[in-house]
Backbone atoms as SQL, in Angstrom:
CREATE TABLE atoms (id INTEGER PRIMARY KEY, chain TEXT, resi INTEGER, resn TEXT, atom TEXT, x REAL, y REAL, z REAL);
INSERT INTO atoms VALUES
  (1, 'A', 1, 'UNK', 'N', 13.748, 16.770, 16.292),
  (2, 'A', 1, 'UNK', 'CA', 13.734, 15.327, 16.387),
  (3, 'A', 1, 'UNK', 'C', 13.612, 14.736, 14.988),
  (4, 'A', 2, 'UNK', 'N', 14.604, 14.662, 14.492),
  (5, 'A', 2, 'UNK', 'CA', 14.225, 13.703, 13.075),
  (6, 'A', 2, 'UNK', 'C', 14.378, 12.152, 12.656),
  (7, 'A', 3, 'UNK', 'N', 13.762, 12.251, 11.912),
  (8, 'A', 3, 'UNK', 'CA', 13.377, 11.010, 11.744),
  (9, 'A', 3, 'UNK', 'C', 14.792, 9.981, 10.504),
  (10, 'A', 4, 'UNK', 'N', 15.128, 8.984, 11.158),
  (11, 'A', 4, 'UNK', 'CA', 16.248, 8.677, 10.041),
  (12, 'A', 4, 'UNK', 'C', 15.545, 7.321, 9.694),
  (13, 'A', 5, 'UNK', 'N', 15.843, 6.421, 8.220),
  (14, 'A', 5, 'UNK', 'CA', 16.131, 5.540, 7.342),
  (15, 'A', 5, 'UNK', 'C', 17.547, 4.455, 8.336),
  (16, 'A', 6, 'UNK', 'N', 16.789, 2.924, 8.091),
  (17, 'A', 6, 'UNK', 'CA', 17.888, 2.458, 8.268),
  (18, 'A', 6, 'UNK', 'C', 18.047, 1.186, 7.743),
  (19, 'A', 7, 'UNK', 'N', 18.870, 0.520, 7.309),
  (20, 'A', 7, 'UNK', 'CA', 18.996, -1.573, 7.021),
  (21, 'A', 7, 'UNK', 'C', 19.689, -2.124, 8.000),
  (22, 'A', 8, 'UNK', 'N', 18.874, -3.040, 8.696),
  (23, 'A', 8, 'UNK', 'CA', 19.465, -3.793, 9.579),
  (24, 'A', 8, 'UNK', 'C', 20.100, -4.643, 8.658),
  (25, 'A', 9, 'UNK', 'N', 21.530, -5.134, 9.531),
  (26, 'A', 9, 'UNK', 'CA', 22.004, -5.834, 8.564),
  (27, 'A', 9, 'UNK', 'C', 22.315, -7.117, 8.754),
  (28, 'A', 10, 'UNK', 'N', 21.578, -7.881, 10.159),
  (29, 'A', 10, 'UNK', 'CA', 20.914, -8.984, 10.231),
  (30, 'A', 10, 'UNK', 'C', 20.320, -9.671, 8.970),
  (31, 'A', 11, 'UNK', 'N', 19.316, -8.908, 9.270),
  (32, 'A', 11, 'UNK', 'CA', 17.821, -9.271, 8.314),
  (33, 'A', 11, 'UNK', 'C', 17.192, -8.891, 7.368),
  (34, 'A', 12, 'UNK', 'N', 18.149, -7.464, 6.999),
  (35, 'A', 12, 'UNK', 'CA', 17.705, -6.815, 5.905),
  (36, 'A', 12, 'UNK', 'C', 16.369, -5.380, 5.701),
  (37, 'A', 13, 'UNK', 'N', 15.976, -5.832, 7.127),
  (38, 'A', 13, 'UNK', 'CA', 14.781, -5.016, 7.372),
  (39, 'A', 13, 'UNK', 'C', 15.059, -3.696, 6.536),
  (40, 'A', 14, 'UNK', 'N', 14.259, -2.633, 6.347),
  (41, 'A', 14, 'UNK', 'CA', 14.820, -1.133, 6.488),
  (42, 'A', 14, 'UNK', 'C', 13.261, -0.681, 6.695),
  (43, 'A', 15, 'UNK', 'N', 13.677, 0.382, 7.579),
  (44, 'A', 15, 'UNK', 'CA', 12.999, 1.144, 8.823),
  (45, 'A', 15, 'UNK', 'C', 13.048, 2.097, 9.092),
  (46, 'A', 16, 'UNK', 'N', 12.040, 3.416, 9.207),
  (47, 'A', 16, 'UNK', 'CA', 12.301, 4.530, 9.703),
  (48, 'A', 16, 'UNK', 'C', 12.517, 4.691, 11.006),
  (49, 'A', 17, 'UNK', 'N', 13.259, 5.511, 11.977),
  (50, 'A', 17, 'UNK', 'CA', 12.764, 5.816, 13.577),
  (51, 'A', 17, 'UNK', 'C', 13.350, 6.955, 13.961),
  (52, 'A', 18, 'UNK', 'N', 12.413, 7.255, 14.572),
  (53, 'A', 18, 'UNK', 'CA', 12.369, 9.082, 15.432),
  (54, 'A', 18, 'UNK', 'C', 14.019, 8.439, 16.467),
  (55, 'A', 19, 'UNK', 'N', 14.542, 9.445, 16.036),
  (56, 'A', 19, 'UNK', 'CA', 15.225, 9.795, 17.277),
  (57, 'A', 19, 'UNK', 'C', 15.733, 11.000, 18.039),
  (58, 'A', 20, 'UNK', 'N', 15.608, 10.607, 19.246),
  (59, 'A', 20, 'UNK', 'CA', 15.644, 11.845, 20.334),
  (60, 'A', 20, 'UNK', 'C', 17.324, 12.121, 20.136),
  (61, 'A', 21, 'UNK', 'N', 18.146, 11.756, 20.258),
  (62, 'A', 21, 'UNK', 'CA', 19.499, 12.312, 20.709),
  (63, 'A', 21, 'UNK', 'C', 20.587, 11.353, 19.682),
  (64, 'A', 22, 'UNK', 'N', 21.630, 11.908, 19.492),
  (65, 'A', 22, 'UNK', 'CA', 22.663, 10.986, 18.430),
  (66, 'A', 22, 'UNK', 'C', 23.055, 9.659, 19.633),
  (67, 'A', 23, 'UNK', 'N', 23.193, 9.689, 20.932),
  (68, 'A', 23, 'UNK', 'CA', 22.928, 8.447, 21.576),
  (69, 'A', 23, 'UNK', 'C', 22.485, 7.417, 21.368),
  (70, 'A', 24, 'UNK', 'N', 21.649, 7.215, 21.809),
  (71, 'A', 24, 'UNK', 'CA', 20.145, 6.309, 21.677),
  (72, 'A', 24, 'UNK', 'C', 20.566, 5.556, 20.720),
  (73, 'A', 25, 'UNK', 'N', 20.644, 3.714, 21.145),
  (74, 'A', 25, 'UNK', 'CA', 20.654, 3.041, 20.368),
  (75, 'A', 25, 'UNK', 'C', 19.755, 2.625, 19.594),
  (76, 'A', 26, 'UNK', 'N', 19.894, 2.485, 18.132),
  (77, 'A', 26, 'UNK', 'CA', 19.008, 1.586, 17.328),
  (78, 'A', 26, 'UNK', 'C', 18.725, 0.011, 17.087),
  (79, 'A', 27, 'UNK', 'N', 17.569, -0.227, 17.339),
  (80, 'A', 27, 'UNK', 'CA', 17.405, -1.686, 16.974),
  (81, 'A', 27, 'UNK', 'C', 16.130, -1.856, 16.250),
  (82, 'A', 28, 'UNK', 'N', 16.516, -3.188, 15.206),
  (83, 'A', 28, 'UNK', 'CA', 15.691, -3.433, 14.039),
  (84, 'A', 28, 'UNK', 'C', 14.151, -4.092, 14.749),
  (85, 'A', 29, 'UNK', 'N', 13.201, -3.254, 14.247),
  (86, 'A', 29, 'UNK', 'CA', 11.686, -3.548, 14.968),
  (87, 'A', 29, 'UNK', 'C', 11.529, -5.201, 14.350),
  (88, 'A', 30, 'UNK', 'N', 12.008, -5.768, 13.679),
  (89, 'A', 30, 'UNK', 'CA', 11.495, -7.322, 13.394),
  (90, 'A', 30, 'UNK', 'C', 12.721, -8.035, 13.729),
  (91, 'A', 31, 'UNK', 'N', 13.860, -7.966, 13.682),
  (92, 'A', 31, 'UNK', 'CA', 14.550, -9.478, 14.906),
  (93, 'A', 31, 'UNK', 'C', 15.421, -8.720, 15.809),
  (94, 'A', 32, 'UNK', 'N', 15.262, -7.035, 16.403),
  (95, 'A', 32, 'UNK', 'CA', 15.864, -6.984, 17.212),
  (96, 'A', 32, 'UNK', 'C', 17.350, -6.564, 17.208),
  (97, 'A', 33, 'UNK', 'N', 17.745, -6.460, 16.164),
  (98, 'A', 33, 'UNK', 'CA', 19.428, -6.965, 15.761),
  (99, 'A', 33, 'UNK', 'C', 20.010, -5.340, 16.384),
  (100, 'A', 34, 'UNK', 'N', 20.832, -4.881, 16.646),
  (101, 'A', 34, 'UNK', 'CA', 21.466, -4.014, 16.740),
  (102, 'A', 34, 'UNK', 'C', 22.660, -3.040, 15.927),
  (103, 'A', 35, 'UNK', 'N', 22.563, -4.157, 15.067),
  (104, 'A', 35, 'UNK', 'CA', 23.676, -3.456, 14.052),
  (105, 'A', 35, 'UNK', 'C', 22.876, -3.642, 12.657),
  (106, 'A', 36, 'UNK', 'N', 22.681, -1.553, 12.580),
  (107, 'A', 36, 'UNK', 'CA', 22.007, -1.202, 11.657),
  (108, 'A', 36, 'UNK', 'C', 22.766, -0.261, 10.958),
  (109, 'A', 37, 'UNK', 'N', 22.468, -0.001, 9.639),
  (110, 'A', 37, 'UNK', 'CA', 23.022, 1.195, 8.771),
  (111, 'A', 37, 'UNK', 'C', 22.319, 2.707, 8.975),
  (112, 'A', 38, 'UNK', 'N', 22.891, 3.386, 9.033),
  (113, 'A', 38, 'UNK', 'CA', 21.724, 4.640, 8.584),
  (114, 'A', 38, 'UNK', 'C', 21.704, 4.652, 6.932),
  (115, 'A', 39, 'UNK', 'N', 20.441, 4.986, 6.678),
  (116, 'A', 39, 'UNK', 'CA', 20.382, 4.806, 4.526),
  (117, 'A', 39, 'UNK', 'C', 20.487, 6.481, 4.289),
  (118, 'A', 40, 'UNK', 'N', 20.861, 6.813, 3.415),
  (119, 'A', 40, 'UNK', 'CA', 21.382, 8.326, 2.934),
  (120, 'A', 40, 'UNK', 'C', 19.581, 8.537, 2.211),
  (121, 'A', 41, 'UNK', 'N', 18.708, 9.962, 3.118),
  (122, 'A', 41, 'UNK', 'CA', 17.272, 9.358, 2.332),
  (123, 'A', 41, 'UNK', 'C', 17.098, 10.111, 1.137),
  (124, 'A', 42, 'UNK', 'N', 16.088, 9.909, 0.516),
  (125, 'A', 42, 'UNK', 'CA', 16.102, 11.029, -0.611),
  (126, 'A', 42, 'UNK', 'C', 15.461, 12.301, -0.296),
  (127, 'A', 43, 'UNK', 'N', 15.087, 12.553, 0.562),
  (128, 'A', 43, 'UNK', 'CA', 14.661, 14.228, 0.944),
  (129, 'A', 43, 'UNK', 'C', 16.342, 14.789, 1.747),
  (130, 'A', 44, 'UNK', 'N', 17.188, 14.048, 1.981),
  (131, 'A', 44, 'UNK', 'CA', 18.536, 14.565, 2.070),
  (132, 'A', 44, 'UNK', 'C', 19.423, 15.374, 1.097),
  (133, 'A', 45, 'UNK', 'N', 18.915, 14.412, 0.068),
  (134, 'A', 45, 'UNK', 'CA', 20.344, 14.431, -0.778),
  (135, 'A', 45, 'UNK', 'C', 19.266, 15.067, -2.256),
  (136, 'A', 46, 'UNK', 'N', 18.527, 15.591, -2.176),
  (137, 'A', 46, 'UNK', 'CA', 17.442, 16.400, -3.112),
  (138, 'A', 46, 'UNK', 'C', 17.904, 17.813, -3.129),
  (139, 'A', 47, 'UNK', 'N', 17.648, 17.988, -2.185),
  (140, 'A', 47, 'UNK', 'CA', 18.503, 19.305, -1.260),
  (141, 'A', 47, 'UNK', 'C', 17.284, 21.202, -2.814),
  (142, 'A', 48, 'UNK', 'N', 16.311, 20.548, -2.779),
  (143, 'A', 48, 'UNK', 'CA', 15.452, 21.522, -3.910),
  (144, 'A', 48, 'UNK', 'C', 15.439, 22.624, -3.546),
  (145, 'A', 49, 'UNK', 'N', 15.318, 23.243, -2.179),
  (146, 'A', 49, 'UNK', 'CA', 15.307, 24.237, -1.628),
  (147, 'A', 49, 'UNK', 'C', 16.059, 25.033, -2.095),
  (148, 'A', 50, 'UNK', 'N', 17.460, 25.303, -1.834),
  (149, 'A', 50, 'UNK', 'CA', 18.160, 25.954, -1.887),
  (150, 'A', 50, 'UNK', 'C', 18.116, 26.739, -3.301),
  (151, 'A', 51, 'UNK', 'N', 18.171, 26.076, -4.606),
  (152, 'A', 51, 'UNK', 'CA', 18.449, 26.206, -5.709),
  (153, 'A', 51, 'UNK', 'C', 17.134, 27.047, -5.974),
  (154, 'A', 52, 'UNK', 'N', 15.921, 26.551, -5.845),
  (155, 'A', 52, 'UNK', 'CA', 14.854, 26.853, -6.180),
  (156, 'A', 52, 'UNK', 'C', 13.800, 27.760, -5.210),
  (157, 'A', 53, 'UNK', 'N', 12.688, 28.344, -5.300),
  (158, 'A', 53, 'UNK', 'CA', 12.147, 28.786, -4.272),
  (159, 'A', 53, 'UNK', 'C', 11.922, 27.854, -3.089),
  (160, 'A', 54, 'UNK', 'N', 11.592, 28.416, -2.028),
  (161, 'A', 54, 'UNK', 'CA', 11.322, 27.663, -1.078),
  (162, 'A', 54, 'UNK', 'C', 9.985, 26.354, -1.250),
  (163, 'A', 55, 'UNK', 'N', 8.815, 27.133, -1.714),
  (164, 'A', 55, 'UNK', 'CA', 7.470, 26.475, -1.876),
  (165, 'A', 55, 'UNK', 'C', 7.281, 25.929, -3.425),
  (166, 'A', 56, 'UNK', 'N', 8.558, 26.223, -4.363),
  (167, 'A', 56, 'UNK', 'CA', 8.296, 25.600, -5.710),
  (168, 'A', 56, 'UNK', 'C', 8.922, 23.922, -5.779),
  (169, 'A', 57, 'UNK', 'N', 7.589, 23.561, -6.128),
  (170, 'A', 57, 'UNK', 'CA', 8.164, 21.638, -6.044),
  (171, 'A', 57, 'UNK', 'C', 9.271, 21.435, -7.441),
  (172, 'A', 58, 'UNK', 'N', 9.724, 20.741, -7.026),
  (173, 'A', 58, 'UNK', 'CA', 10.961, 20.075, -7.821),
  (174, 'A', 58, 'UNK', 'C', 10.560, 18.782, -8.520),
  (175, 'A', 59, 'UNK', 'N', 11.211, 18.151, -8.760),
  (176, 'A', 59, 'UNK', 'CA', 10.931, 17.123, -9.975),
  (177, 'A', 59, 'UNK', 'C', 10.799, 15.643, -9.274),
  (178, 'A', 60, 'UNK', 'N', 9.842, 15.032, -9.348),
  (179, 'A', 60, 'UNK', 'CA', 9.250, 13.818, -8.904),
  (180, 'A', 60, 'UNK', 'C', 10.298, 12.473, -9.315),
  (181, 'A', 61, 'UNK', 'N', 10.649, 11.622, -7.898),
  (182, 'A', 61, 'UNK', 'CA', 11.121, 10.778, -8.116),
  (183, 'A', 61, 'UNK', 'C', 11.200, 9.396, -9.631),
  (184, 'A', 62, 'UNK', 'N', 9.410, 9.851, -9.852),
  (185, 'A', 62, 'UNK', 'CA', 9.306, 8.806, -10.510),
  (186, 'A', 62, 'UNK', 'C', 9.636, 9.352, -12.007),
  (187, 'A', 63, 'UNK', 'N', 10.567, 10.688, -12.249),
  (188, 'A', 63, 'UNK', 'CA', 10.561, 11.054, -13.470),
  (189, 'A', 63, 'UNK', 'C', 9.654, 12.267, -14.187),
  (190, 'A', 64, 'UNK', 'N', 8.407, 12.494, -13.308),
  (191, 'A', 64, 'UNK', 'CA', 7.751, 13.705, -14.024),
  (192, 'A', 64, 'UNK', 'C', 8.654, 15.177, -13.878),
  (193, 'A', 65, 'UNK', 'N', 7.780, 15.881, -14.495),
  (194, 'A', 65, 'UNK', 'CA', 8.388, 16.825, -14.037),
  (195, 'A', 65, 'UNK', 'C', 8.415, 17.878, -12.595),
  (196, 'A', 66, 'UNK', 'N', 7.269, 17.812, -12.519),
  (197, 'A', 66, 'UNK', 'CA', 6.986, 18.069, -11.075),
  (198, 'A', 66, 'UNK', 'C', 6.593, 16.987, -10.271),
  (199, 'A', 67, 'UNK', 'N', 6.174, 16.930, -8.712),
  (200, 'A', 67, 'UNK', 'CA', 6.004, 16.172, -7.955),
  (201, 'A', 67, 'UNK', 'C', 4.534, 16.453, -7.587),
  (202, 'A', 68, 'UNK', 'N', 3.906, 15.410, -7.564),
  (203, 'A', 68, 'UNK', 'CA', 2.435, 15.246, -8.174),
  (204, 'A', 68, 'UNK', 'C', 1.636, 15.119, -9.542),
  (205, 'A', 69, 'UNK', 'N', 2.311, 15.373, -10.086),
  (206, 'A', 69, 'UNK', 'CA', 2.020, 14.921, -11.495),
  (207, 'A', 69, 'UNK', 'C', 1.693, 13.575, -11.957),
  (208, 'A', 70, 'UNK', 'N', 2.946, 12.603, -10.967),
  (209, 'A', 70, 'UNK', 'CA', 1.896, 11.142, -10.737),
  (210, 'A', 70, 'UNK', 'C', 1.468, 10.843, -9.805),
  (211, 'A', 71, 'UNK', 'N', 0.976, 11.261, -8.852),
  (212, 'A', 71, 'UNK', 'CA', 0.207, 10.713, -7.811),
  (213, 'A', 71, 'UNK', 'C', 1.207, 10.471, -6.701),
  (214, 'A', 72, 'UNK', 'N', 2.475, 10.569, -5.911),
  (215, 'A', 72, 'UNK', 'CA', 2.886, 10.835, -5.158),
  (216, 'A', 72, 'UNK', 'C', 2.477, 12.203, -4.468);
């Protein structure tokens, strides 16, 4: 069950939500709207694993070198 990123594009919202099945419609938790984006997230498109050991952290969004180094 994973969890996807989205912008409604009503209102701008963006929102995480569990979903059960590629079915299941989405709608924006503050006006409701139905026509939403999915956002591409950054634990997608990081992809650290592969390259690196499984349990060795990779390099922190905010620029350090590892992740925790600032407090994320």
């Amino acid at each position: 069950m994973p969890i996807f990123e989205y912008r409604c594009r009503r209102c701008g919202a963006e929102f995480e939500q569990l979903v059960f099945s590629t079915e299941g419609a989405v709608a924006c938790p503050r006006c409701s709207g139905s026509q939403v984006d999915k956002l591409l997230s950054v634990f997608a498109v990081s992809g650290g694993g592969r390259e690196r050991g499984v349990n060795e952290p990779g390099p922190c969004p905010c620029g350090a070198p590892r992740r925790g180094m600032c407090g994320e």
